[in-house]
TORKOL-4160 file (C-alpha; in steps of 0.2 Angstrom, whole numbers, padded with zeros to 4 digits, m for minus):
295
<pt num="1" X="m0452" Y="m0277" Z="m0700"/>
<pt num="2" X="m0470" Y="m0276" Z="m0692"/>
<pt num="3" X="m0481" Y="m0267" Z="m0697"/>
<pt num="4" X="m0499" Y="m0257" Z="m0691"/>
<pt num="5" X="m0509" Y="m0255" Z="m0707"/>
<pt num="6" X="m0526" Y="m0249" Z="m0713"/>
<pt num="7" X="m0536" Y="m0264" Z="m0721"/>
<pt num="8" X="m0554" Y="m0262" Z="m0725"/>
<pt num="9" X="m0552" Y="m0277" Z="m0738"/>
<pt num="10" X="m0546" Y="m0288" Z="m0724"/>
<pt num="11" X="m0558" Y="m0289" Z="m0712"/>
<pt num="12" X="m0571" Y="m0301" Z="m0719"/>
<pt num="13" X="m0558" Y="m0313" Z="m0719"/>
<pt num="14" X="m0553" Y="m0310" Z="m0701"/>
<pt num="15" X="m0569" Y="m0311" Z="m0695"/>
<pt num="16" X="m0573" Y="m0327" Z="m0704"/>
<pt num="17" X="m0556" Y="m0333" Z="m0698"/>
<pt num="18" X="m0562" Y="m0330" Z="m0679"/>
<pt num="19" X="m0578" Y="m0342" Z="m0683"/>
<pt num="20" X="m0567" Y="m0353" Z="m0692"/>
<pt num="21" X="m0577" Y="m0351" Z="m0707"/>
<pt num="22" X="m0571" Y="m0358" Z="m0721"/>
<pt num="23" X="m0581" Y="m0352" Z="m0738"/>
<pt num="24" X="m0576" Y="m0341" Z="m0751"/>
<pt num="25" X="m0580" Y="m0322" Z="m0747"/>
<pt num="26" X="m0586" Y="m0306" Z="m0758"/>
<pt num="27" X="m0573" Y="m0292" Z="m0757"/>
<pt num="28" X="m0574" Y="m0275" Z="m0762"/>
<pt num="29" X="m0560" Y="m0263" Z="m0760"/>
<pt num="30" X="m0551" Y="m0244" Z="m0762"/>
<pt num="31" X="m0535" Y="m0250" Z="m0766"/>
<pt num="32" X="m0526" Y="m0245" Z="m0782"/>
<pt num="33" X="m0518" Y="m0257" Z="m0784"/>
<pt num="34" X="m0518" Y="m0277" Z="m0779"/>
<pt num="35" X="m0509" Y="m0285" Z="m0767"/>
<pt num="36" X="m0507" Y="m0301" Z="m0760"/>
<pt num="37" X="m0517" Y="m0306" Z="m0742"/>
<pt num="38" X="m0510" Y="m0321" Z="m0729"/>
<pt num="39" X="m0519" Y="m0327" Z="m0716"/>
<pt num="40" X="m0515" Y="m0340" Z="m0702"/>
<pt num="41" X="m0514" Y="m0341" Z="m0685"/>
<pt num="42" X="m0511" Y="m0359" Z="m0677"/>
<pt num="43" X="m0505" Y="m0367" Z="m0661"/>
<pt num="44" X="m0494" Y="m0380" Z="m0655"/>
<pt num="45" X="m0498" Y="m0397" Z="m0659"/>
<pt num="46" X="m0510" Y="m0393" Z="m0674"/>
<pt num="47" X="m0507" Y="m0393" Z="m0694"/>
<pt num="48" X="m0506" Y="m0374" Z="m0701"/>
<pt num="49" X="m0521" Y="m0368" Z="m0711"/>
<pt num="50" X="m0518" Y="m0355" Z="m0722"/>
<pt num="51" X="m0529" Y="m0342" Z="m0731"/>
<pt num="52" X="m0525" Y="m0332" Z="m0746"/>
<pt num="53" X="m0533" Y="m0320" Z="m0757"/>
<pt num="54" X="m0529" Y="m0301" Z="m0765"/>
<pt num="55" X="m0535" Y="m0285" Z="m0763"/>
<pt num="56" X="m0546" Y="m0277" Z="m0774"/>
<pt num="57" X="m0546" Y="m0263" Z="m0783"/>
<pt num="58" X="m0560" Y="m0250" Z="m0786"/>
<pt num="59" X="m0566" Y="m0259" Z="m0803"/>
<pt num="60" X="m0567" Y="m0277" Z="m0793"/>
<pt num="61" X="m0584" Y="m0283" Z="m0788"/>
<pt num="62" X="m0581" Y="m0303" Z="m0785"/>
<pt num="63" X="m0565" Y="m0307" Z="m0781"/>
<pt num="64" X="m0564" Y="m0325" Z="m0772"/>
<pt num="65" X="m0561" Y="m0324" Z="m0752"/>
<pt num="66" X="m0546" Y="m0338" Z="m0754"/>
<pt num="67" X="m0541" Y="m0343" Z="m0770"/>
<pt num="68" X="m0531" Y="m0358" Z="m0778"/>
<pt num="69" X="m0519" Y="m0347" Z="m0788"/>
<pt num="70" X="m0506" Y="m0346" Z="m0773"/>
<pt num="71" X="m0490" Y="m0356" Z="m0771"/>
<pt num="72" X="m0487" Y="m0357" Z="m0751"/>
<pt num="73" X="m0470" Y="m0364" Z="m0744"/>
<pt num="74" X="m0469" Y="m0370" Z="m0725"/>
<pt num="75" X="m0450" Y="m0367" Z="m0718"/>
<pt num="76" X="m0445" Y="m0374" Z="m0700"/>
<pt num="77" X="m0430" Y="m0367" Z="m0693"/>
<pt num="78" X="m0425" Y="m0361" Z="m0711"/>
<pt num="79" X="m0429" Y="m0376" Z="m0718"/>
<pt num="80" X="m0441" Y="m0381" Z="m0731"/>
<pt num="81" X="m0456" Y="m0392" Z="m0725"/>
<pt num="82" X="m0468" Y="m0392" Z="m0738"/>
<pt num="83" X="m0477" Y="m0386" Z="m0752"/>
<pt num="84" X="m0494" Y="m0384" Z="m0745"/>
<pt num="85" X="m0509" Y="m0392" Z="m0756"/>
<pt num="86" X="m0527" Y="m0382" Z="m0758"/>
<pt num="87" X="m0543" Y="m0389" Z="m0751"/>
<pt num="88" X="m0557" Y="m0388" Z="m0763"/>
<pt num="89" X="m0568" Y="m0391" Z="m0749"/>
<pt num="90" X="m0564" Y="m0380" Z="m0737"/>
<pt num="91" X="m0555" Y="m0367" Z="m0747"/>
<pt num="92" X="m0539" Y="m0366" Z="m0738"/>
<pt num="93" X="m0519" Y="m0373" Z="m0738"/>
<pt num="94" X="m0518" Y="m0386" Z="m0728"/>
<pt num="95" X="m0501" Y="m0394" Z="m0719"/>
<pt num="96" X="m0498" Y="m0410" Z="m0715"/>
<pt num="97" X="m0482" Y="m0401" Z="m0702"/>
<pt num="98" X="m0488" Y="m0399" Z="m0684"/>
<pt num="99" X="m0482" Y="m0383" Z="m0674"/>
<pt num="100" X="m0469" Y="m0389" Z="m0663"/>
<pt num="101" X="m0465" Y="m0378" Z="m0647"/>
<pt num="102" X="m0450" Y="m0365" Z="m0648"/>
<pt num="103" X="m0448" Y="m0369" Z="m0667"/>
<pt num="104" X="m0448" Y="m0354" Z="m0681"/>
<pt num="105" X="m0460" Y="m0355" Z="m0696"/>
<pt num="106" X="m0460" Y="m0344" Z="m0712"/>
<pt num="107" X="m0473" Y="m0344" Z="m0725"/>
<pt num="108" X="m0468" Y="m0338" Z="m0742"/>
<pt num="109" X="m0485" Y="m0335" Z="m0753"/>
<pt num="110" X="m0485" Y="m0331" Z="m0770"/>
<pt num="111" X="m0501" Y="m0329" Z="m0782"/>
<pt num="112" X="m0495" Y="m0341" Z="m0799"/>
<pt num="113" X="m0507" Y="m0329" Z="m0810"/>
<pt num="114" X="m0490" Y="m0316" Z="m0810"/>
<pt num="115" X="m0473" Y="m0313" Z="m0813"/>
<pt num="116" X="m0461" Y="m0317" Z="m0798"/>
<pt num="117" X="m0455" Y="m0301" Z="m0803"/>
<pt num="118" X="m0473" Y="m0293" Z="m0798"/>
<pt num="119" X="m0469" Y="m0289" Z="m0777"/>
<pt num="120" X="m0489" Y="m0286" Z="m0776"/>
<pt num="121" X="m0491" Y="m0304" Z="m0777"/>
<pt num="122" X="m0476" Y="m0312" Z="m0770"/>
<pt num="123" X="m0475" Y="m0310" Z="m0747"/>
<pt num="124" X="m0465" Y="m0319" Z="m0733"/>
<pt num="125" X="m0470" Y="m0321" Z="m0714"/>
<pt num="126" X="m0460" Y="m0326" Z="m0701"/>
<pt num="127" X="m0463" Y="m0331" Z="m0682"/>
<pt num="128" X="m0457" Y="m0342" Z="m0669"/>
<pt num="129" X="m0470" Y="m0349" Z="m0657"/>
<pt num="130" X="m0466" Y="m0345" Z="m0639"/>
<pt num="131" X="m0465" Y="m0357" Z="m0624"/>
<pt num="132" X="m0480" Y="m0368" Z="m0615"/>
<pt num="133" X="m0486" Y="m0360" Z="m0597"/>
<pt num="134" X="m0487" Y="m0373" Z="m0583"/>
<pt num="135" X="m0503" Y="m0377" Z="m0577"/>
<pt num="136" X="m0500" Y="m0384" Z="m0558"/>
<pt num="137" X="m0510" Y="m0392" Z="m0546"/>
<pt num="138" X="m0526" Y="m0391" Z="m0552"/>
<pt num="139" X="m0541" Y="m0399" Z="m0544"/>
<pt num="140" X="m0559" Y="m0396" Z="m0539"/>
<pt num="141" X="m0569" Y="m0397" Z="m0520"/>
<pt num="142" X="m0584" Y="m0394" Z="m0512"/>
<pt num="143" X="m0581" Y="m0377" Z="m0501"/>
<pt num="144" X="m0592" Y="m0369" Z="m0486"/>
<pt num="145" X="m0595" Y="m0353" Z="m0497"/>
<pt num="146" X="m0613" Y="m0348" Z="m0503"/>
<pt num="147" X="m0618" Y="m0338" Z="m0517"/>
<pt num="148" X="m0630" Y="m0323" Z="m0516"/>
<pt num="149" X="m0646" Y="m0336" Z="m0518"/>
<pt num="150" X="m0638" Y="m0348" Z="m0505"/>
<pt num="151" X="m0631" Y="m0362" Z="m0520"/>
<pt num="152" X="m0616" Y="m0370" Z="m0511"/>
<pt num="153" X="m0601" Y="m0368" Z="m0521"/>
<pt num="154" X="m0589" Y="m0378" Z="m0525"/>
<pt num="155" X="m0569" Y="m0372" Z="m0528"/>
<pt num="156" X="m0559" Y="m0372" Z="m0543"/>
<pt num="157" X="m0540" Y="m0372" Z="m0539"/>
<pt num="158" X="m0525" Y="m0369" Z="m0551"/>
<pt num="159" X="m0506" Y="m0363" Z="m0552"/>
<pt num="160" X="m0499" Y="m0354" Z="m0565"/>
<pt num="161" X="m0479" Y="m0356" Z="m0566"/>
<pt num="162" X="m0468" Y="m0343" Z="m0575"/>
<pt num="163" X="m0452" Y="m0348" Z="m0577"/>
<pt num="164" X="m0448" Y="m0345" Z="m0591"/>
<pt num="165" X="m0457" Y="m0328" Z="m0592"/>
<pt num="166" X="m0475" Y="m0328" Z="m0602"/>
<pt num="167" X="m0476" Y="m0317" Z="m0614"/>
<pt num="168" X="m0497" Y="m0313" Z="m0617"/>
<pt num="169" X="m0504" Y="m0326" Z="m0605"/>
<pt num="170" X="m0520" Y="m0330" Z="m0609"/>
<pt num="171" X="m0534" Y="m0341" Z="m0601"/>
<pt num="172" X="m0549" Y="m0350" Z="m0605"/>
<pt num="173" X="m0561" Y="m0358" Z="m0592"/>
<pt num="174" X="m0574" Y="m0372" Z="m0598"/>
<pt num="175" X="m0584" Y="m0383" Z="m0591"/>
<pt num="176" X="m0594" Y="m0397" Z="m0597"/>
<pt num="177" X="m0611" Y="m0398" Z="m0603"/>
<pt num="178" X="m0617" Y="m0416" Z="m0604"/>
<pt num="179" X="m0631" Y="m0410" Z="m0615"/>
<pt num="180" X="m0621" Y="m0405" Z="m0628"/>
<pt num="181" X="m0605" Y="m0417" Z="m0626"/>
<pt num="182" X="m0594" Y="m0404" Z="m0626"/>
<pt num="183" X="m0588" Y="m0391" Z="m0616"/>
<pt num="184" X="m0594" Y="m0372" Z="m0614"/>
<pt num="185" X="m0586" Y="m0356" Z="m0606"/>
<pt num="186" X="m0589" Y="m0349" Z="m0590"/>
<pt num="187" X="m0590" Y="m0332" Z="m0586"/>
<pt num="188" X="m0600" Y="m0334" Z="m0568"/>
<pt num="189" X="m0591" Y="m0333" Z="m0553"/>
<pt num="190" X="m0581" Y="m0327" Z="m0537"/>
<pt num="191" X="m0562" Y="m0323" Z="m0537"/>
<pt num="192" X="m0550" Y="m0323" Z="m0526"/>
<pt num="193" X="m0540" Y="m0309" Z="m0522"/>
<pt num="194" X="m0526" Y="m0315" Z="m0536"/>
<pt num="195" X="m0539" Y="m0316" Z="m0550"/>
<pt num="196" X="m0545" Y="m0300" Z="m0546"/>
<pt num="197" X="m0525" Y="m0291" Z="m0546"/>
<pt num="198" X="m0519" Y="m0304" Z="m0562"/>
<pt num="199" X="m0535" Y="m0306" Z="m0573"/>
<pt num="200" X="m0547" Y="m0297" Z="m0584"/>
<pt num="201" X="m0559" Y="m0301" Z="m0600"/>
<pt num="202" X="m0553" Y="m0304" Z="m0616"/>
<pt num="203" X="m0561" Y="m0306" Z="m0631"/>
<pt num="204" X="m0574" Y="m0316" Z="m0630"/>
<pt num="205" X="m0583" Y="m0325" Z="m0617"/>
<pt num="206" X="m0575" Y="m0335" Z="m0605"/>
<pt num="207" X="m0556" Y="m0328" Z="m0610"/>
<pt num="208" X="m0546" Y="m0320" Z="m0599"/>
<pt num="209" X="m0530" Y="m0310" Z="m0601"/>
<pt num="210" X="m0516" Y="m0313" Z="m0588"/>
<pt num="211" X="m0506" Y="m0299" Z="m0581"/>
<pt num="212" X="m0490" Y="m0305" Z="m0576"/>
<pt num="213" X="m0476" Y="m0293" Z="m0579"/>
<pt num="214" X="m0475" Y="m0293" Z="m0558"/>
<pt num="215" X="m0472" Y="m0311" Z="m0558"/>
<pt num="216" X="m0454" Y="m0311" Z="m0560"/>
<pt num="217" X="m0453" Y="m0330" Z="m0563"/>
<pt num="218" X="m0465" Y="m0334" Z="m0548"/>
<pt num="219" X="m0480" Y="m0346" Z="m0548"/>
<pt num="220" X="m0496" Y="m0340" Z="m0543"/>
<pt num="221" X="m0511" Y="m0350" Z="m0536"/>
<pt num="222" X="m0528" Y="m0344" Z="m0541"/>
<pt num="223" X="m0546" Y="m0348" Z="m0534"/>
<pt num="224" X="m0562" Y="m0348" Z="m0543"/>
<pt num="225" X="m0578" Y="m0353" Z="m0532"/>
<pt num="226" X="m0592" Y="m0360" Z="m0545"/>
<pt num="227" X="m0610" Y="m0364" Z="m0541"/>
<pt num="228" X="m0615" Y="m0382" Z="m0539"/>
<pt num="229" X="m0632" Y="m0377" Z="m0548"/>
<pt num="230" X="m0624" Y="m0369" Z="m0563"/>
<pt num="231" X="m0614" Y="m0381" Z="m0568"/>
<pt num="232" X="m0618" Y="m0399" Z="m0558"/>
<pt num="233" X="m0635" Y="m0399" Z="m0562"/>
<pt num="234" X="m0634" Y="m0418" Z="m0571"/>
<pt num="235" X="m0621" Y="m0425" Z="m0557"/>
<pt num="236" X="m0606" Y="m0422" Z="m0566"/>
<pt num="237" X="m0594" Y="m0409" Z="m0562"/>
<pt num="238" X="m0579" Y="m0408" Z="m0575"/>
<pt num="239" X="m0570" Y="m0393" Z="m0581"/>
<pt num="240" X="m0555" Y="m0390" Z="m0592"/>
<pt num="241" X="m0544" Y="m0374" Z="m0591"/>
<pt num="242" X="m0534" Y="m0368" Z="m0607"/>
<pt num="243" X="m0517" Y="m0358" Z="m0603"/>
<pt num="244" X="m0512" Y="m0350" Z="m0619"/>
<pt num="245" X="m0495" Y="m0341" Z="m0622"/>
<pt num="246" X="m0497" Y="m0328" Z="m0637"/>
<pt num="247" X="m0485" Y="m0321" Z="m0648"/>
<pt num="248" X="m0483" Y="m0303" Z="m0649"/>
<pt num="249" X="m0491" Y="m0302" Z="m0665"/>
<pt num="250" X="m0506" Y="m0313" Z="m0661"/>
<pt num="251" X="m0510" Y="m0302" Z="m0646"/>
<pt num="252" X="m0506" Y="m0285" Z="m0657"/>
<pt num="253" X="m0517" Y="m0293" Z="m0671"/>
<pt num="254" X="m0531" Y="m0297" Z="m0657"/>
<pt num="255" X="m0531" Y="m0281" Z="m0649"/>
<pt num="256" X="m0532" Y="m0272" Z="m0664"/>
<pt num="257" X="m0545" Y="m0281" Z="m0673"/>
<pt num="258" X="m0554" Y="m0280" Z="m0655"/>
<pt num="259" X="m0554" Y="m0259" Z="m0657"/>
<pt num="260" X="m0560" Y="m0260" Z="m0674"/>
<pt num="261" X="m0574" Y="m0271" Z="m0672"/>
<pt num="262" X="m0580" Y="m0262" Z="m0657"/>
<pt num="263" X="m0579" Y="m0246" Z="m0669"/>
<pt num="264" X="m0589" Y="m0256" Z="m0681"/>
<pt num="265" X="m0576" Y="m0247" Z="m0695"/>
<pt num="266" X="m0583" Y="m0232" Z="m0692"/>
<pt num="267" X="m0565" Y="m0225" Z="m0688"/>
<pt num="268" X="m0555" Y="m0222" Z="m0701"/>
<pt num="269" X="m0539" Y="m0220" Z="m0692"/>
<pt num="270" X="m0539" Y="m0237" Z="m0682"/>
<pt num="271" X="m0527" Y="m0249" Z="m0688"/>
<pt num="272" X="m0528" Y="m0269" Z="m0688"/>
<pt num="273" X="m0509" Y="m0275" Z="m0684"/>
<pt num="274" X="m0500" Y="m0286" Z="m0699"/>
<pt num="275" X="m0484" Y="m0295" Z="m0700"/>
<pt num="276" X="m0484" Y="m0299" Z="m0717"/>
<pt num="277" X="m0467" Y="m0293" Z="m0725"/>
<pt num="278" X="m0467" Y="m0288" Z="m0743"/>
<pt num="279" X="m0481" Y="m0277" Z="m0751"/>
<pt num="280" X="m0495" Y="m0287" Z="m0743"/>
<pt num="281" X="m0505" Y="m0289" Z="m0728"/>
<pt num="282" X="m0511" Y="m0300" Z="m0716"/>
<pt num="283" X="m0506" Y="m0309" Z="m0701"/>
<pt num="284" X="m0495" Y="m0325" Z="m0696"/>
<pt num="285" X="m0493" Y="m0330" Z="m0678"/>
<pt num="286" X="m0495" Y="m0343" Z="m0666"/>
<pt num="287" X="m0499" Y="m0348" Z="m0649"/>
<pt num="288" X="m0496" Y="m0362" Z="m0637"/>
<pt num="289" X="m0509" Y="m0372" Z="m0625"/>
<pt num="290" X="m0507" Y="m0379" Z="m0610"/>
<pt num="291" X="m0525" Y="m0391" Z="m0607"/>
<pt num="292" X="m0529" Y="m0398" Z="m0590"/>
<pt num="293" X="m0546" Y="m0407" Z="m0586"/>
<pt num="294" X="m0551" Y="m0405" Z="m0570"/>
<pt num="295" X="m0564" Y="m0415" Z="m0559"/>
């Protein structure tokens, strides 16, 4: 069963979550009672991280962000994995099982402080992690477009295949800054016609959501022209896209989160999206990346 809840306790952990922070949190709460919190959102090809903690209640003033009281068992394709081990260091279970494309994974947590008996303390998540999203033909050229300062810009050109059908394609475009040795979004430049129909900000900077539900299976080629200033400005011009494919839950946990954030909680009857079963909350769901570096 999934599940819209209100959860002013969780969102300093969500948040720190989305900066990949990785310390132990102050929480205060109106709960009455405890309950048990989950955490983890992973991707194909990486170990699981997983976050626990519990509600407070109104007498709680220092309760620990993740804690090392929890017992938390991997299951792939109803079949136990592991026994996941707590980090001191960085406060979090860590998996030595890497998420594997079209595979179903269930976490069952359970805080060792109480009874098995106890359901506050005791919750099971399960999700499957959906299919990769082809990424076909990429490459970059010079073009004979000009920007509105007269840079020459030069054109990046992909194709997205749905074959099997996306469910919540999403895309990140980077490219790379020698000065820092690492890549860094863009958000400057001109579409074609396709971007404009298919694609529109996400989140954060850089992200973009893909709308395909007109896409029947078809692959669609997209061109995005760059200026040469902006982003050759050492000689080297290198970018890498990122095609995700989100479960339904990631995207209903993003959007949500999204809404209340922007409402900076002042709105009582937003609701942040968890798929934790039992008499918890939190979110378990994944996504897979398709990575293509082009030059």
């Amino acid at each position: 069963m999934k599940t819209d809840i209100k959860i002013p306790i969780l969102f300093s952990i969500i948040i720190c979550l989305m900066h990949s922070c990785q310390r132990e949190i102050n929480l205060t709460s109106q709960f009455e009672e405890q309950k048990q919190v989950v955490n983890c959102l992973f991707e194909n090809g990486k170990n699981f991280y997983v976050y626990t903690s519990l509600t407070g209640t109104p007498t709680d003033t220092n309760l620990l962000g993740t804690n090392a009281n929890s017992v938390v068992i991997l299951y792939e394709n109803n079949l136990q994995k592991e026994i996941l081990p707590y980090s001191s260091n960085s406060a979090v279970y860590q998996s030595n099982t890497v998420a594997k494309i079209g595979n179903t994974y269930k976490l069952e947590v359970r805080d060792t402080r109480y009874q098995p008996s106890d359901k506050h303390y005791m919750v099971t998540a399960s999700t499957t992690l959906p299919d990769s999203i082809g990424l076909i033909n990429p490459y970059f050229k010079d073009s004979v477009m000009q920007d509105a300062f007269g840079n020459w810009m030069g054109k990046i050109h992909f194709e997205v295949a749905d074959k099997n059908g996306m469910v919540n394609p999403e895309l990140v475009i980077e490219y790379y800054d020698p000065q820092k040795s690492d890549y860094s979004p863009i958000s400057n430049f001109i579409p074609d016609n396709n971007w404009k129909k298919h694609a529109s900000a996400s989140i954060s900077s850089g992200t973009y959501t893909i709308n395909n539900s007109d896409w029947n299976g078809a692959t669609v080629a997209f061109d995005l022209f760059v200026s040469s200033i902006d982003y050759n400005a050492s000689g080297l011009t290198q970018f890498r896209l990122s095609l995700s494919n989100l479960s339904t839950d990631w995207r209903n946990y993003q959007t949500s989160l999204a809404a209340y954030l922007k409402a900076s909680g002042s709105d009582d009857q937003l609701k942040v999206h968890s798929n934790i079963l039992g008499e918890g909350y939190g979110i378990f769901a994944g996504k897979s990346i398709s990575r293509v570096v082009v030059k």
